[in-house]
N, C-alpha and C positions, 0 to 999 in steps of 0.2 A: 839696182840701186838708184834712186834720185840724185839727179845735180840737184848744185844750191839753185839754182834758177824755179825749176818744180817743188823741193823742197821752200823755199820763200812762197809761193803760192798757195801751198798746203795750209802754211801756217798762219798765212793772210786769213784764209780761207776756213780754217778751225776757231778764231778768232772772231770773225763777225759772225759765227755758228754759236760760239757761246755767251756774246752777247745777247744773239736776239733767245737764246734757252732760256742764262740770268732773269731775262724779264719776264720770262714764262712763269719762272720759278716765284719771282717776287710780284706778280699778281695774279695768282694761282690762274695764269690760264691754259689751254690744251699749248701740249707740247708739241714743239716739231718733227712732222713725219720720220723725215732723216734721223734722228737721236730714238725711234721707235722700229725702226726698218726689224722684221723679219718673213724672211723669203718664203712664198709661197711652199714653195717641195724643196726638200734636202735628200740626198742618196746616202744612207748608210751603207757603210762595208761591215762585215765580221771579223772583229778581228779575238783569233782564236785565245784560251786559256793555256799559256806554254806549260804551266805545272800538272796540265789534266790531260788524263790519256788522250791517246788521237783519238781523232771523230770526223767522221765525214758529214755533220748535219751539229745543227745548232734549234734550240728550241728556246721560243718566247712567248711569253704567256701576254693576253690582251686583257687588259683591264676597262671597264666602262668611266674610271676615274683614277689618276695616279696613285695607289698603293693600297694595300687592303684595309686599311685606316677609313678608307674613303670610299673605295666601291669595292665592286666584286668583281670576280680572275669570270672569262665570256666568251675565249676561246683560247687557241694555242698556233704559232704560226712554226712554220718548219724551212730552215734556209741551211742551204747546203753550202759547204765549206767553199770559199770566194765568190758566195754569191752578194749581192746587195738588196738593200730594204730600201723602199721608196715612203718617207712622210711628209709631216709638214712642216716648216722651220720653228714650231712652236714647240720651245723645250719649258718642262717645271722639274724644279728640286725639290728635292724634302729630304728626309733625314737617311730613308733610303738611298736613293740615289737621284740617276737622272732621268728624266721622263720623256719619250719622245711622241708627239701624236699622230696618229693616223684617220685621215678622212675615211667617207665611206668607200670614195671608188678604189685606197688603197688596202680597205681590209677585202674585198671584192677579188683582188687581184691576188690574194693569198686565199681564199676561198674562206674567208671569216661569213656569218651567218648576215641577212640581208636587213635584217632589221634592227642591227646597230650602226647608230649613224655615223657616231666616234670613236676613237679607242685609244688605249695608251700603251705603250711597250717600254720595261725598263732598259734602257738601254747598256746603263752604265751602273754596277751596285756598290756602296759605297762601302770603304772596309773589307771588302773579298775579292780574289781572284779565281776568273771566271772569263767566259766568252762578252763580249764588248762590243757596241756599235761605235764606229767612229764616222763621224762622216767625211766624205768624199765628194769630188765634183762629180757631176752628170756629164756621162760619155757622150752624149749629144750637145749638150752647152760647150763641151771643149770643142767637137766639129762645125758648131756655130758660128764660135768665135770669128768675129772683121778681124782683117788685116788693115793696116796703112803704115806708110810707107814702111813697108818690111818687118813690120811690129805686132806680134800677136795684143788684140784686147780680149781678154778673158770676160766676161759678162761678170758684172759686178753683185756680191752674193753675201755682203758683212755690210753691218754697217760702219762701219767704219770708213770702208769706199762709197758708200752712199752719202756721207755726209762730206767727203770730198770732190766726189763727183759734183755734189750738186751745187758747194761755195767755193767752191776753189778755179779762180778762172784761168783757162786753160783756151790754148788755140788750137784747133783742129778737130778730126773728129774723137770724139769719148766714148767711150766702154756703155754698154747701156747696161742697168741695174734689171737684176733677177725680181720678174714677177712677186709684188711684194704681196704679207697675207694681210689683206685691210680691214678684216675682223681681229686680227691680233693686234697691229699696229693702231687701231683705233681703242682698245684695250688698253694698251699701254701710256697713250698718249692723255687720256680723258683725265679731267681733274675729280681725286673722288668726291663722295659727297662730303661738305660740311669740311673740306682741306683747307689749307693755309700755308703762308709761307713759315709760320711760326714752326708746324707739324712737317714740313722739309726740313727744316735746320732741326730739332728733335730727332728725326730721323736720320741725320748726318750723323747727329753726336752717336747715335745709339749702334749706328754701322763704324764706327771710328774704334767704341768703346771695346765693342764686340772684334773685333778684328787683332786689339791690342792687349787682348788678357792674357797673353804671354808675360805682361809686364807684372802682373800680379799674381799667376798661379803657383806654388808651390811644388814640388818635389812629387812627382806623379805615379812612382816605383808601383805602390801598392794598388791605385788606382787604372792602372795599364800591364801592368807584367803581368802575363800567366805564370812564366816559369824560368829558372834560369842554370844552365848548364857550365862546368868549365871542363877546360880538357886534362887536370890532375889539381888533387888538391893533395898538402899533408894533413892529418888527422886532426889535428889542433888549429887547423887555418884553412878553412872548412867552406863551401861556395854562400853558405850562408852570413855570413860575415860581410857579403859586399851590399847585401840590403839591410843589415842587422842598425843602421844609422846610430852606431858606437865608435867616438875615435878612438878608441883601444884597441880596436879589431881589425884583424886584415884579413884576407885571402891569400895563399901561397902556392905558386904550381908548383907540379913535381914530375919534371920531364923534361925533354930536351930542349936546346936553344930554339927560336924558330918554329915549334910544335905547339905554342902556348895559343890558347883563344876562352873566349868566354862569348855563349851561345844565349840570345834574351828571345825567347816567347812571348811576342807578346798578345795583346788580347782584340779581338777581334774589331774594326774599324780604326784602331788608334795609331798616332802617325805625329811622329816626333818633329818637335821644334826644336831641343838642343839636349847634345849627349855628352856628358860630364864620365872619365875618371876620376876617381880622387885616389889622389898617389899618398903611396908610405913615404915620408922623405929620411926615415933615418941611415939605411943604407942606399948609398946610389948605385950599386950595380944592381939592384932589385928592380930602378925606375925604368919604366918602357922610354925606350928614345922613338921607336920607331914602331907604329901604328896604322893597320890598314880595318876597312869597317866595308864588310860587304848585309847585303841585303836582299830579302823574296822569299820567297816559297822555298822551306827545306831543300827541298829537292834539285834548285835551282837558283842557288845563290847569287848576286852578281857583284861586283866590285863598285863600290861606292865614292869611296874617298881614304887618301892615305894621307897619316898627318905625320909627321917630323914633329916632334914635343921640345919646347925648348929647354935646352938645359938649366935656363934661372928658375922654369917651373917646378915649383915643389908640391903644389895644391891641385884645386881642379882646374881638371885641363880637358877643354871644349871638342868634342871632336866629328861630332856629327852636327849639324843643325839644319832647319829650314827644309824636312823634307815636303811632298806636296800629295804621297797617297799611303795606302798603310802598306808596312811589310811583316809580315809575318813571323820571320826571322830575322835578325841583324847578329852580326856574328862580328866579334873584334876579334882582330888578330896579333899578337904581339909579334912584329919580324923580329925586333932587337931590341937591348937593354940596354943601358948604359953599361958603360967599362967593358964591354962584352960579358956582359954577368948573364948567368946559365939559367935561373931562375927568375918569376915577374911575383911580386906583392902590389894590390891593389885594397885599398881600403875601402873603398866602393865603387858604386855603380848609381848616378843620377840622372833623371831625364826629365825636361818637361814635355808636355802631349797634350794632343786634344783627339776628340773622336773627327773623323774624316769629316762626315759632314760638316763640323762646324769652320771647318777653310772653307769651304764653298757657300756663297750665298744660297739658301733653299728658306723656304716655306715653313719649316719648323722652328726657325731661329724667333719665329714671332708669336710664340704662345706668351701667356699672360704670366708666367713666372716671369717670363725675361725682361717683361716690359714694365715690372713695377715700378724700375728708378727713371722713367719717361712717361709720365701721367698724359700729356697730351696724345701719346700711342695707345691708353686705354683702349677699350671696347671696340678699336678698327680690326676689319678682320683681315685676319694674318695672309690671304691670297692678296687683299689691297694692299696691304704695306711690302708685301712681295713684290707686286708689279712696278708700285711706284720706289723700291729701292734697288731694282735692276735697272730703271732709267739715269736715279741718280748716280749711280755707279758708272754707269756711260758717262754720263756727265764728268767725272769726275777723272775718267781714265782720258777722256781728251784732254779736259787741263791737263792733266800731268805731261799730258806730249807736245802743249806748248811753252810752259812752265820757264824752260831754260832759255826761252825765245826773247821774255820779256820780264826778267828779273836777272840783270846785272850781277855780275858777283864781287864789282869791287866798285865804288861810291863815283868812279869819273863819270860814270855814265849813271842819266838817271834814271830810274826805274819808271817800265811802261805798266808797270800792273795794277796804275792809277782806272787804264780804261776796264779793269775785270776787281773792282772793288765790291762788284753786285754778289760776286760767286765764293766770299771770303767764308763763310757757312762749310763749303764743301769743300776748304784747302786741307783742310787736314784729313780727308781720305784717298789726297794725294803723295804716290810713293815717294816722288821726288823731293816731294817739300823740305822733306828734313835735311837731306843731303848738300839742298840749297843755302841751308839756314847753317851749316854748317860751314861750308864753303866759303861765303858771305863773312863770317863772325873772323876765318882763319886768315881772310886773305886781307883785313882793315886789322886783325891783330898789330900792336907795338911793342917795342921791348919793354919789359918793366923796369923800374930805376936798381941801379947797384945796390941800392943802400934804403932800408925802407925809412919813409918821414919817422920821426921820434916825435910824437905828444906827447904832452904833460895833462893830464886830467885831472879835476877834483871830480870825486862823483858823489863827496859827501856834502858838498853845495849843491849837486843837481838832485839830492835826496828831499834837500831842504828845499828848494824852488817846488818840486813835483806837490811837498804837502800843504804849499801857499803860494800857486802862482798869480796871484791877483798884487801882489808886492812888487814883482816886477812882469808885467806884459810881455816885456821883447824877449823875454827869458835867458840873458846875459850868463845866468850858471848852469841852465843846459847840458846836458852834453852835445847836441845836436851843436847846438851855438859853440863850444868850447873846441871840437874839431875842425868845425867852418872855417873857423878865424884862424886857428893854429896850419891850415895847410894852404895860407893865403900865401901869396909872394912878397916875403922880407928878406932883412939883411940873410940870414942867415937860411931861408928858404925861397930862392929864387927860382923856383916853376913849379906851372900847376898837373897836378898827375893828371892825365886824359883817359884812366880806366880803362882800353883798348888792349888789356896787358891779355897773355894765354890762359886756358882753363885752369890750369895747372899753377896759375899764381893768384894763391890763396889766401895773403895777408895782404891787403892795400896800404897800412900804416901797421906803427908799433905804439902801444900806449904807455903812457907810466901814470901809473896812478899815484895822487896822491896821496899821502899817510899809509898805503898798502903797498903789502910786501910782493907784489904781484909782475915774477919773470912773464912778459907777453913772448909767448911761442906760436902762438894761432889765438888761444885759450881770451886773453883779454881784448885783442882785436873782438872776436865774437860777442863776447861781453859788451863794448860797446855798440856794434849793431843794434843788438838786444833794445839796448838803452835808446837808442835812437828811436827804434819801431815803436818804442813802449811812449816817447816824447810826443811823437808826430800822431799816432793814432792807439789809446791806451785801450787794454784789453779788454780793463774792465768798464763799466758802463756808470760806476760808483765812484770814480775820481773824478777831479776838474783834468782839463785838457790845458798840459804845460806850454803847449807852445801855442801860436796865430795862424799857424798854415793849416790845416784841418779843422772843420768843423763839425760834429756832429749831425748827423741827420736827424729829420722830424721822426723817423722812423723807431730814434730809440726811446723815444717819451710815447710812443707807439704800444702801445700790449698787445692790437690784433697782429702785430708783422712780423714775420719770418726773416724779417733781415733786421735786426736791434742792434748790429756790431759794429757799421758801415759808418763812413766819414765821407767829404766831400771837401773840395778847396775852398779856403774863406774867401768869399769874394769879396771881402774889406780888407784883404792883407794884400800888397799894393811890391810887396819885397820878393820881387820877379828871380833877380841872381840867386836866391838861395832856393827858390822852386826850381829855379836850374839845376843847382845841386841836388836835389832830391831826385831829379830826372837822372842825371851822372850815377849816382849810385844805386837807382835803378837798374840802367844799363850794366854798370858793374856787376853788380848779382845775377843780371842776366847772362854774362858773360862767364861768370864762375860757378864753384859750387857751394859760393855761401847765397843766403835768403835775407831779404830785405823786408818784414812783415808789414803791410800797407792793408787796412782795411777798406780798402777803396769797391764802389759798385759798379756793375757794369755799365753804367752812363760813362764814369771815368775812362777806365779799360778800353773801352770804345774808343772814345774820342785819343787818346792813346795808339792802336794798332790798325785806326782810320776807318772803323766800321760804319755801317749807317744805325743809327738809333730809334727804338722803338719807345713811345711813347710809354704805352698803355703796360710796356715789360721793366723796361730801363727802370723809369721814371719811378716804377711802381717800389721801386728796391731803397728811394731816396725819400719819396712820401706818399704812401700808400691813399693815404685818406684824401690827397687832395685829387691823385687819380679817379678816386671814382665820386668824389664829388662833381669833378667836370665832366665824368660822363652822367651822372642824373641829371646835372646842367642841362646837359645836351638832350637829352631824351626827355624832360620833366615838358607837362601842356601851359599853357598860358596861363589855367586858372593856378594851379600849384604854384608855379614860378611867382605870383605875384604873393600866395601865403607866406612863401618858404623865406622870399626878399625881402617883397615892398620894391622900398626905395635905399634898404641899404647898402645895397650892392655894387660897389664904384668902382672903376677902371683903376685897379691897383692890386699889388700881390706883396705876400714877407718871401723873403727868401731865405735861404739857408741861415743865414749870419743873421734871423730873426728881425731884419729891417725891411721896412718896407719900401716901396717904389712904385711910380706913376708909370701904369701901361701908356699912358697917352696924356700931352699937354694938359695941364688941370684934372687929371685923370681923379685924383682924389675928392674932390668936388662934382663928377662924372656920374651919373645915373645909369648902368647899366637897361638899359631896355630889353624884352623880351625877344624880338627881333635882333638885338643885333648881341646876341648869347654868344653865337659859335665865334663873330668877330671876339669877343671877349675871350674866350676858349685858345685864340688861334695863340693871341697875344703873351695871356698868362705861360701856355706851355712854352714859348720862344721866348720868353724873360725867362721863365725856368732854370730849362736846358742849357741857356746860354751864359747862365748869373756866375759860374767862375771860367766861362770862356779864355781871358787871361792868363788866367794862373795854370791852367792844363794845358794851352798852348806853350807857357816856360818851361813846365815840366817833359811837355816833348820834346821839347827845343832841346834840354840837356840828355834827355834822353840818345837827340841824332846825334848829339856830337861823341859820344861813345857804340851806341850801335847804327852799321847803318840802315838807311831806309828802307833797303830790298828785306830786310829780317823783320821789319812792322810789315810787311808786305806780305810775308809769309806767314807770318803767323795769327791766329786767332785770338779773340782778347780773353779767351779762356788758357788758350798754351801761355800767350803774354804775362799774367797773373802766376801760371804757373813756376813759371822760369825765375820771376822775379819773388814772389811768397813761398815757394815751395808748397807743398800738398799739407793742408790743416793737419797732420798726424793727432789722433784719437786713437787712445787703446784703452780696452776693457781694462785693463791693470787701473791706469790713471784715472777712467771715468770712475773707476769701485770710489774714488778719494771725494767724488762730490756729490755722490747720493745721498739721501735719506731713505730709509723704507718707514712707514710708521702703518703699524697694526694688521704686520705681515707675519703667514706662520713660512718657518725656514725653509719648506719643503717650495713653496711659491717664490720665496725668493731667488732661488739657487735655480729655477726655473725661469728666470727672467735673464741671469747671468748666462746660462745653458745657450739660453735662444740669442744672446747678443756675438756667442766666439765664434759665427761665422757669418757677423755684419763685418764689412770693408773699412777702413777708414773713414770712407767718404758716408759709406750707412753710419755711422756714429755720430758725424758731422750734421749730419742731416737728423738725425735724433734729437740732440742738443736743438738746433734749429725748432724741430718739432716743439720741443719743451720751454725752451728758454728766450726763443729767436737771436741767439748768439750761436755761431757753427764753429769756438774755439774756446779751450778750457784756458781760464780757470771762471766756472761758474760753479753754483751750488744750485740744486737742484732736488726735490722732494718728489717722492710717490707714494699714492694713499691707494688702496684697493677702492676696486669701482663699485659703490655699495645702491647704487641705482635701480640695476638689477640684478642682483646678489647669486639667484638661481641660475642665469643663464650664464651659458658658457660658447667663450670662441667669439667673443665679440671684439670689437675694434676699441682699442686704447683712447685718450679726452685727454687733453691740456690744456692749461691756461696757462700763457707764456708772461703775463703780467709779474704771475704769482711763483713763476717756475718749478710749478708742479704738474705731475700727471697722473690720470687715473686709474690702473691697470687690472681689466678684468680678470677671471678665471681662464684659463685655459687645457683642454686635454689633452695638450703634448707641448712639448719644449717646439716641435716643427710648427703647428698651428701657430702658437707664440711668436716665432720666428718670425713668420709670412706676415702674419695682419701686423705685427711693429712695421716691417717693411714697408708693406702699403703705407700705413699710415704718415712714416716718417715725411714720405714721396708726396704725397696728398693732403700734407697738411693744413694746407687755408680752407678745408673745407670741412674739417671737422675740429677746429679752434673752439674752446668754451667758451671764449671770452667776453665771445658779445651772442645775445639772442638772435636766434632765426631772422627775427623780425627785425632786427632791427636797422 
């Protein structure tokens, strides 16, 4: 065990390791050895198949490439029972399993043929049990091992101690690290070709996404269960009944106390993330109180976990979760009922699952299906997004183990994760993060008030404001304005709420509406929200904008752009405390489980959760055209440059709020010269960027005084959004209400519905997007058949987001349909109708 004196050094010491990575990462350069370390030779052991008969001898077959997918089976190695295999520390995964390599002089030494120079052995098969390599230390590395002062150092053989050993300063002498393999670690380390920092952070998201499809997958019964057993049924309440997904139905044993269980087969590699009962609740001595769940190889069950079910449960009740490899069996056991009742009814049986491999990082995770909703992952090939997503993984498990070092969990202290703002890309495939952001939110919680504020609303003035706000500017009948003012400090309301209140306190005010008969229970609290998000930033693209804090982006007068929805702070509205507020209720949403809807871009969000900002990405969400005008700027020759200008090109930019402003003293009067372009370049994007600096700085401001800092510190300005907007919800039901089909036969229609029920939310959002450059209903939207090329089939879909139509070819299957929507949704700016090739 480390004292705090070693441990403080550690953490010193993993700390200026991820800085100096951070800046690896953000200018794509080679990475650090230490964060690539794998050891020359590793000693496997055997370790045996307890469900398989004995055997004195074990056989593995050598491959010239890891699985038959890839190369061919080249020989057969023979290792008898406690013997050990010598390779190299170079492991690959794939869908199979785990791959371990052998040089020449180690297939040499098992008498493999002389003219293979490498080979692979599976070590470890995913989904089966079976004989296994596990690795162990080398019996000679342990007799190696220095002593000082009375101290074994074992020779250093992870990286993990290598990347300690080498920053962490230490006095005396140190452990020396295991012969590293410098073909592998220079493998790992090299930037590939044509990377970027952009195509790390895609690949963060895409390992974050992939990791957490627990949170989206569905009921997996029919897709994982072979078969399912129980230990007595009656006739009429039948084993079939706990998959039958009918609440009329139950299953009923018929047999002693204590004797009851139910037996799940399941299907080969699959391996449970959580295991659902669902209890009968009409009689209680029927409900199991007391529950144990073993698991393995029929033949060799083992004891898993036993749950005590609480007696307020009457639903489902969670009982297994989070295992980490398949079992072949799982077998629940009822000990007891309730009341001591002699018989168990269970109404079902639920689980969610994944196939083995897909826990474990491997090689197969990156074929081209998986990578349609990450277009900058296109065409890499899946060993290079391998390599480079075992490093960031490293990367990302050190954060995590210094994470709690330098993120405060209560506001006295201030948060050090100022100096690791580089590495905020890869906080979220840290385990601890969430736990922290938790922690954080629970330990600044306050009590909420006795008695909730009572407002009085008219919302039939803020009807009338919405269809003529040019009447009044400040927007006085509001609702936004009408709550502001009502929950200020007067005679009769003397303090300001601080939003700081538990998850679990779900109304912040109570309303009364005027002229409506409307009891607020939750119901017209939300209501107002509603109205708020609809004031500050309106859905639709076809009304005036009622209030001054949000302004439109250039993007929605825009037809080529895939973000038409988005708003930005007016930098002419100058009424900071109520950007405060907007910040406060924010934070409140972020704190609860209502949603505050802000169409805001990630420049905002950003500057929000302290990110650093990308010009050529951010920017491009706020005004696409003027993006790549300043890059032709940049790139254009002197003769063009002097066509395309002249002399009318002066030190001066409009900003959002449509007004203009001098880059420089007289700048309007300023002749841009050719020569000094990129000066011009620098200027315009830092007036940009910066044009409602102000009013985003208010809005964080109220933001901190309800969350604190360490939870902007945690979180990403994607999770940020999250928390605060909730996830765009899209369903095929709702989208059917703002189609058009025009000179479709039914059979093609019903075939495009077909291929959308198993797009995601987010695919649907990204559809809309596709078609409309809005990613949230209520839009209308047309599709015509794509009569271009009338004969061919399986081609990729055409939009025009101006017109928000799209053009949808033929296609041979509802699956084909599927796929190229998919692609296409993902890849949209590159096949837009809107504007010609050329232009």
């Amino acid at each position: 065990m480390r004292t705090g004196e070693e441990a403080t050094h550690q953490v010193l010491g993993r700390l200026r390791f991820l800085l100096q990575c951070s800046e690896c990462f953000r200018r794509s350069r080679p990475l650090p050895a230490a964060l690539c370390y794998v050891p020359r030779e590793v000693q496997y052991k055997i370790c045996k198949d307890p469900s398989a008969a004995a055997s004195s001898r074990s056989l593995f077959s050598v491959w010239d490439s890891p699985g038959p997918a890839r190369g061919s089976k080249r020989a057969t190695i023979e290792l008898q029972k406690g013997g050990c295999l010598r390779a190299t520390g170079e492991e690959y995964r794939n869908s199979e399993g785990l791959w371990v390599k052998l040089r020449k002089e180690h297939l040499e030494e098992y008498g493999v043929c002389h003219e293979l120079e490498e080979g692979w052995v599976l070590a470890q098969r995913f989904g089966e049990w079976g004989d296994k390599l596990v690795p162990v230390d080398l019996v000679e590395r342990i007799q190696q091992q220095p002593q000082t002062f009375g101290m074994d150092y074992k020779p250093v053989a992870s990286w993990e101690q290598v990347v300690d050993l080498m920053y962490s300063m230490q006095l005396g002498l140190k452990p020396v690290p295991v012969e590293p393999d410098e073909a592998v670690v220079q493998k790992l380390r090299s930037v590939p070709p044509n990377w970027s920092y952009e195509k790390d952070m895609e690949l963060g998201h895409f390992l974050y996404d992939f990791t957490n499809r627990d949170q989206h997958c569905k009921d997996c019964v029919k897709e994982h269960l072979n078969s399912i057993e129980v230990s007595s049924q009656l006739d009429d309440f039948k084993v079939s009944h706990l998959t039958d997904n009918q609440a009329d139905t139950y299953w009923e044993s018929n047999g002693s106390p204590g004797q009851h269980w139910v037996r799940l087969h399941m299907k080969k590699c699959s391996v449970i993330k959580k295991l659902w009962l669902v209890l009968d609740s009409n009689i209680n001595s029927y409900i199991p109180r007391r529950v144990a769940v073993y698991g393995g190889p029929a033949n060799r069950l083992q004891h898993l976990r036993t749950v005590l079910i609480n007696e307020n449960s009457y639903r489902d009740v969670c009982i297994l979760r989070d295992m980490k490899t398949h079992m072949p069996v799982l077998e629940i056991r009822i000990l007891e009922c309730r009341e001591l009742g002699y018989n168990v009814r269970l109404r079902g049986i639920k689980f969610k699952s994944f196939l083995e491999a897909d826990l474990n990082l491997n090689a197969d995770m990156f074929q081209r299906a998986q990578l349609v909703r990450y277009p900058l992952l296109e065409g890499v090939d899946a060993d290079v997004l391998y390599r480079r997503a075992i490093v960031i993984q490293r990367f990302a498990q050190l954060l995590d183990s210094v994470l709690g070092y330098v993120i405060p969990i209560t506001d006295e202290i201030d948060s050090a994760f100022s100096v690791l703002r580089g590495m905020k890309p890869f906080l979220q495939l840290c385990k601890l993060g969430k736990t922290l952001v938790t922690c954080c939110l629970q330990s600044s919680e306050s009590s909420p008030p006795c008695l909730l504020p009572k407002l009085l609303i008219n919302r039939q003035l803020a009807r009338e404001h919405r269809a003529h706000p040019e009447l009044d500017p400040s927007g006085q009948n509001t609702v936004f304005i009408q709550v502001y003012e009502n929950l200020q400090p007067s005679k009769t309301n003397n303090c300001l709420l601080d939003y700081r209140w538990p998850q679990t306190h779900s109304q912040w005010w109570e309303c009364v509406f005027t002229t409506e008969g409307v009891i607020d229970s939750g119901g017209g609290f939300r209501d107002c929200l509603t109205d708020i998000s609809e004031e500050l930033c309106p859905s639709s693209g076809d009304v005036p904008v009622p209030l001054p804090f949000f302004v439109r982006t250039s993007n929605q007068g825009n037809s080529s752009s895939d973000t038409r929805d988005m708003y930005v702070p007016n930098p002419s509205c100058k009424d900071f405390p109520k950007y405060e507020w907007i910040g406060q209720l924010m934070g409140a949403a972020l704190r609860s489980k209502e949603i505050l809807v802000l169409a805001l871009p990630s420049l905002v969000w950003k500057q929000l959760s302290g990110e650093e900002i990308i010009w050529s990405k951010d920017f491009a969400a706020v005004d696409v055209e003027l993006v790549k005008l300043l890059q032709m700027l940049e790139e254009v020759d002197r003769e063009a440059f002097d066509f395309m200008f002249g002399k009318e090109l002066t030190y001066t930019t409009v900003r959002s709020d449509q007004r203009m402003v001098e880059l420089i003293p007289k700048g309007s009067s300023t002749v841009v010269r050719f020569e000094d372009r990129k000066e011009f370049i620098r200027l315009v994007q830092k007036a940009r960027l910066e044009e409602s600096k102000e009013q985003v700085a208010a809005i964080r401001a109220g933001l901190l005084r309800v969350v604190p800092q360490a939870v902007l510190d945690l979180l990403t300005w994607q999770q940020l959004e999250r928390k605060v907007c909730g996830i765009p919800e899209v369903t095929v039901d709702e989208l059917k209400k703002y189609i058009t089909f025009e000179d479709f036969e039914s059979y093609r229609v019903q075939q495009f519905w077909d291929a959308l029920k198993n797009f995601t939310s987010e695919d649907l959002s990204r559809f809309l997007k596709f078609v409309t450059g809005r990613s949230r209903l209520p839009v209308q939207l047309t599709i015509y058949p794509d009569r271009s090329l009338p004969e061919r089939l399986d081609m990729m879909p055409e939009a025009s987001t101006c017109s928000c139509t799209m053009y949808l070819p033929k296609y041979s299957s509802v699956k084909m349909c599927e796929e190229l929507l998919r692609f296409a949704v993902y890849n949209c700016m590159s096949i837009d109708t809107d504007k010609d090739n050329w232009d």
